[in-house]
Rosetta silent file (secondary structure, phi, psi, omega in degrees, C-alpha in Angstrom):
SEQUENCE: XXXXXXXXXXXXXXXXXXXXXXXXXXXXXXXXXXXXXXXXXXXXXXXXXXXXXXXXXXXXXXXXXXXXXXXXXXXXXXXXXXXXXXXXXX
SCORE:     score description
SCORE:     0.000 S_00000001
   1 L     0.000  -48.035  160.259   37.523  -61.703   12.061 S_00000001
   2 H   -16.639  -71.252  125.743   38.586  -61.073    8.491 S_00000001
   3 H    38.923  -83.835 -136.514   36.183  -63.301    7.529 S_00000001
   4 H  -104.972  -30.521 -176.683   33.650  -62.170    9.297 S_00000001
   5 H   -81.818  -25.359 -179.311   33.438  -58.450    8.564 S_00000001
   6 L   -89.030    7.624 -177.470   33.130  -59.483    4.750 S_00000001
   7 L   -77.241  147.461  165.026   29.983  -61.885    5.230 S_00000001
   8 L   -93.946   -2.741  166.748   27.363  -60.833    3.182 S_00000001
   9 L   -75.866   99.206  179.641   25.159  -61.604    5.849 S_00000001
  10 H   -37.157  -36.230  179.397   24.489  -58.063    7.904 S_00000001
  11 H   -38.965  -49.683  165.545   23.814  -59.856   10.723 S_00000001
  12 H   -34.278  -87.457  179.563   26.932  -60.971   10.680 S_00000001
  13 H   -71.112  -48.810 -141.204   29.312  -58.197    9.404 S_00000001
  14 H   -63.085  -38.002  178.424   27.293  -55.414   10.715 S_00000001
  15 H   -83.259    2.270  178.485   28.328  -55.089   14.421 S_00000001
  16 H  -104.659  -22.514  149.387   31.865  -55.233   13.529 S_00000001
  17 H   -92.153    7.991  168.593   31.647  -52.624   11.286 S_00000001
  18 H   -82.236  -52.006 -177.270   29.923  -50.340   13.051 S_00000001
  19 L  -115.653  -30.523  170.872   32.304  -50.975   16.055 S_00000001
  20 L   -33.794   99.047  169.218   35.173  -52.891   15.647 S_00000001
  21 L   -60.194  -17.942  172.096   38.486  -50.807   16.141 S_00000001
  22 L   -78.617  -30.966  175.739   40.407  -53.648   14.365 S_00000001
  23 L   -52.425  146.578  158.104   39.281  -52.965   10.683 S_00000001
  24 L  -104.954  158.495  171.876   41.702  -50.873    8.853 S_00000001
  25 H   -25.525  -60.184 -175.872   40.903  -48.127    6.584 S_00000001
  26 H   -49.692  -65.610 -167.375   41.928  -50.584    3.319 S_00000001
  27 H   -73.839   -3.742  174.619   39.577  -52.963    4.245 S_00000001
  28 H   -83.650  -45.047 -151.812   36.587  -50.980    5.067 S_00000001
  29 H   -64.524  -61.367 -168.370   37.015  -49.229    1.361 S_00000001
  30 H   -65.014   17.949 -171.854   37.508  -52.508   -0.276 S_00000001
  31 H  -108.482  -76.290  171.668   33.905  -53.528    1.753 S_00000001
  32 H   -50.141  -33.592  157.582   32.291  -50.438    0.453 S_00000001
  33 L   -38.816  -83.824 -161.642   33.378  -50.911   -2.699 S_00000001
  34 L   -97.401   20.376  178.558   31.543  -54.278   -3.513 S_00000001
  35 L   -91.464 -176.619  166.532   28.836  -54.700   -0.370 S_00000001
  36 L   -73.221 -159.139  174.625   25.118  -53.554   -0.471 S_00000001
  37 H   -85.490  -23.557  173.258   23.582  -50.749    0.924 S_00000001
  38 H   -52.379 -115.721 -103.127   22.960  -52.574    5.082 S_00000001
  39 H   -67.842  -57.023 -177.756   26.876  -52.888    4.963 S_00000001
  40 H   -62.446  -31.950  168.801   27.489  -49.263    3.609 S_00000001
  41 H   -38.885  -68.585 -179.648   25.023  -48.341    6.390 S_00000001
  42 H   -45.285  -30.372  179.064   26.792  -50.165    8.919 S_00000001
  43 H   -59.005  -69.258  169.971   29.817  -48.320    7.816 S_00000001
  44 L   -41.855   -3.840 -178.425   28.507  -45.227    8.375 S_00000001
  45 L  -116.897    3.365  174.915   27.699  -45.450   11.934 S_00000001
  46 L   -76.624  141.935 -178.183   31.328  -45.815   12.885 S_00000001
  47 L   -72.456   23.756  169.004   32.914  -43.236   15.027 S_00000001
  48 L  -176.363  126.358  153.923   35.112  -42.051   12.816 S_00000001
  49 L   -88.660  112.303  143.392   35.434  -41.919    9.098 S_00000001
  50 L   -58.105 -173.420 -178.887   37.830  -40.871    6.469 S_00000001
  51 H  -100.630    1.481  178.159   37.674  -39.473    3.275 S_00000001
  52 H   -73.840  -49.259  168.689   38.951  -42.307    1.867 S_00000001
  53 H   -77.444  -32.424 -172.686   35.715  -44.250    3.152 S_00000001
  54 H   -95.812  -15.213  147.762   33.407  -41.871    2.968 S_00000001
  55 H   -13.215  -79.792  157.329   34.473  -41.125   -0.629 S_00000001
  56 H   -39.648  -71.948 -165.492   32.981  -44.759   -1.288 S_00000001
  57 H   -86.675    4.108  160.382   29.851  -44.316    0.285 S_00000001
  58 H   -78.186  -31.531 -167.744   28.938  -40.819   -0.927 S_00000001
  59 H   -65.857  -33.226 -176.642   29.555  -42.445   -4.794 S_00000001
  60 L  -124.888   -4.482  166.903   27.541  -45.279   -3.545 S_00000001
  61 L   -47.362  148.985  158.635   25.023  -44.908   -0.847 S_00000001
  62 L   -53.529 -178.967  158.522   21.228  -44.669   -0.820 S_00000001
  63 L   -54.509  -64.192 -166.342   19.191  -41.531    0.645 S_00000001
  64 H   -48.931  -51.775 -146.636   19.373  -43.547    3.886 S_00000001
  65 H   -90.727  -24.654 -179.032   23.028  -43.914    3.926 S_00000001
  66 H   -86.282  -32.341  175.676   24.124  -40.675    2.711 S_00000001
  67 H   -46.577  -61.116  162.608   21.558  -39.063    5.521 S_00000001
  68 H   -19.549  -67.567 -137.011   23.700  -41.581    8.028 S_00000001
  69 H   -88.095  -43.688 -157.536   27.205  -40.628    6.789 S_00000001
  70 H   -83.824  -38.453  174.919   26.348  -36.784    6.374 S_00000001
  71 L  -109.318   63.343  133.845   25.387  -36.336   10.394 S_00000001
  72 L   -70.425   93.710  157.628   28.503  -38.736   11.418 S_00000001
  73 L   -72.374  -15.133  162.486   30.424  -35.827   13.430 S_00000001
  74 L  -129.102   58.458 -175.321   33.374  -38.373   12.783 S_00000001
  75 L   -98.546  118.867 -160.427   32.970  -38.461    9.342 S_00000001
  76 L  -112.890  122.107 -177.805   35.753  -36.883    7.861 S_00000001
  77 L   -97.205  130.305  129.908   35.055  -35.672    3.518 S_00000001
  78 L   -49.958  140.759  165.477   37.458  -35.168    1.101 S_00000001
  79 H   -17.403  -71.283 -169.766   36.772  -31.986   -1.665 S_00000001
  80 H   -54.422  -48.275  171.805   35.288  -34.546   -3.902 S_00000001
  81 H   -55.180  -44.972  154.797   33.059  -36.607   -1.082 S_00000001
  82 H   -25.399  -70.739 -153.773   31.989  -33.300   -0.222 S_00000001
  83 H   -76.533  -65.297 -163.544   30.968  -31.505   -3.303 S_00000001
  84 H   -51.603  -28.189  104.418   29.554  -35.120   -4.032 S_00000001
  85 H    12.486  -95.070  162.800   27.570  -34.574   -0.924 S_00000001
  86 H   -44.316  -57.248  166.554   25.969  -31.533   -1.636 S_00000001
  87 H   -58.932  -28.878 -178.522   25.115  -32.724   -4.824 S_00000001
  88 H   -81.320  -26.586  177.073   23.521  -35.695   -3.941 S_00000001
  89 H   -69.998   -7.252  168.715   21.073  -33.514   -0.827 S_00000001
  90 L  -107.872    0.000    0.000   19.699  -31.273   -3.601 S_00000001
């Protein structure tokens, strides 16, 4: 599954990061870090985030992704992912 979550094909990675309960925390960040924006999407629809993750994808999301991430009720911000947040919606 390793593997598999790290294809750059969305097709691919995308339902297991959306649902998969096996990813850890490390490995979604290190995902978000270098994937596109379909991957950061995909992220973003999981039912629970940290701030660790969501960190990542407020620095690097689209409009789309930051809309996604930002009505995630279990999407969890850090100060900075916050503020970084706010800044990016005005």
């Amino acid at each position: 599954m390793a593997l598999l979550v790290r294809d750059d094909e969305i097709l691919i990675a995308g339902p297991l990061l959306r649902r998969s309960p096996l990813i850890d925390e490390p490995t979604l960040v290190d995902i978000a870090k270098v994937q596109g924006q379909s991957h950061l999407l995909a992220i973003s629809d999981r039912s629970t985030l940290t701030p660790r993750i969501t960190d990542v994808i407020v620095r690097r999301g689209d409009r789309d992704v930051i809309r996604r991430v930002a009505g995630n009720a279990g999407a969890a911000f850090s100060q900075l992912g916050y503020t970084g947040l706010i800044r990016r919606a005005s």
